[in-house]
N, C-alpha and C positions, 0 to 999 in steps of 0.2 A: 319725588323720591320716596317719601313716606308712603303712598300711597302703591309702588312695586316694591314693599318689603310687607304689605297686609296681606297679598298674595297668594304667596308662599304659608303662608300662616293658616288663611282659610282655609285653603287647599290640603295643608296636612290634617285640621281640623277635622272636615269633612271624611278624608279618610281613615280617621282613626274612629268617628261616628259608622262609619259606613261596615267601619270590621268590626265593631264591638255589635253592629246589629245581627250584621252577618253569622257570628261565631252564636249569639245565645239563638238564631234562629238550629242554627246546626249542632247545637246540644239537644234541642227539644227531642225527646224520642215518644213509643207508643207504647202502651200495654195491652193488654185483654180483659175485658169485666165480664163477667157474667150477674145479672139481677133477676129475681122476682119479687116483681109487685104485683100486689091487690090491689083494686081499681072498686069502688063499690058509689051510688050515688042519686040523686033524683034533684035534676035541676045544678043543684050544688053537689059536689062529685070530692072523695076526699082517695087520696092514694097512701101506699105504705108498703116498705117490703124490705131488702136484703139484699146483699151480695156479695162479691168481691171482686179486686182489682190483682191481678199478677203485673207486675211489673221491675222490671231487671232482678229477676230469678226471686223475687220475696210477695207473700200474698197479703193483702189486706182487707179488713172487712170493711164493708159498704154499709149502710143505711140510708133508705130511701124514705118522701115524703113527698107529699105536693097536692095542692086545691086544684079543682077542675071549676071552670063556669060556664055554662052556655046551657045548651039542651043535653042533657046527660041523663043516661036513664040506664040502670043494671046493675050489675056486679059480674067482672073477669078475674081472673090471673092471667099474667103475661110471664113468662119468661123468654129473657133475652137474651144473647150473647153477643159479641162484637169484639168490638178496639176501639180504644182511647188514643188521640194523635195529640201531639204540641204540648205536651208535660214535659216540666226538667224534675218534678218532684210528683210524689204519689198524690200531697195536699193538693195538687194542680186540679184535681178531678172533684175536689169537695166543690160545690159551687149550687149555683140556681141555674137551673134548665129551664127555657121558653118556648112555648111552641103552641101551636094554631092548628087544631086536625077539625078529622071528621072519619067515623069510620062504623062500620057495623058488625057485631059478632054474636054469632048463634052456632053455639057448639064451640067447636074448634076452629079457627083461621089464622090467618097468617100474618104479622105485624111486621114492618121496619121502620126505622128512623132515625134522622141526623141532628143530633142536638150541639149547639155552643153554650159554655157557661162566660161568665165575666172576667176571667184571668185565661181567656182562648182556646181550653181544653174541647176538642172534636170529638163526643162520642159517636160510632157507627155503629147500631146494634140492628139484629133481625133475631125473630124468633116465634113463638106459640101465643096466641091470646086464646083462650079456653074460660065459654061465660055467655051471659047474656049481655051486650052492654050496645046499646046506641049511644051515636057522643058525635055532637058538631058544637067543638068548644074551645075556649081559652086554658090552656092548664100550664102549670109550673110544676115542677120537678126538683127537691134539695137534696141533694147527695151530698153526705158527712162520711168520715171515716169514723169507725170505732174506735 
């Protein structure tokens, strides 16, 4: 007896777990960033730049940071723009960006890339790298708000 009255219990359990994840997954909404960073380096590669976040009709400013390690060699600017996905708040976007490239720029070419931070915010940006810069490297990326 006791054991068809847990049932019903888990069973609501469950579904009240399953709408609670439900609903914060369906608040998360997107914004649009635009950044420029400078990229400058030899060996050890250090980054720094700007931007800002539009999101639900209000702008905010960006500050970017981040080490490079691997083979890095030059100095770029990149400017980017994109969207931000799975934020319920603008702080969703302050975070540490990871990522593992390799790429080459002489003059002007063309950049894109899909970064996750640690509280699941999705940047998708593309844009301009203008520079001399080779790079097959580890680098990280810290976006603060102002």
């Amino acid at each position: 007896m006791k054991m068809s009255s847990a049932i019903p219990v888990a069973l609501a359990a469950l579904t009240a777990l399953a709408g609670a994840t439900l609903t914060s997954v369906a608040h998360a909404d997107e914004g649009s960033v635009a950044l420029t960073i400078y990229k400058a380096g030899w060996i050890i590669g250090g980054s720094g730049g700007s931007g800002t976040l539009n999101f639900r009709g209000r702008r905010y400013g960006l500050s970017t940071g981040g080490l490079d390690y691997g083979l890095v060699f030059g100095g770029s600017k990149t400017v980017l723009r994109g969207r931000v996905s799975n934020i319920n708040r603008p702080s969703d976007v302050a975070g540490v960006y990871g990522a593992a490239g390799a790429g080459l720029a002489v003059g002007r070419g063309a950049r894109a890339i899909v970064l996750t931070n640690q509280k699941g915010a999705v940047l998708e940006l593309a844009g301009q790298q203008t520079g001399l810069m080779a790079n097959a490297d580890l680098s990280g990326l810290a976006i603060t708000l102002k």
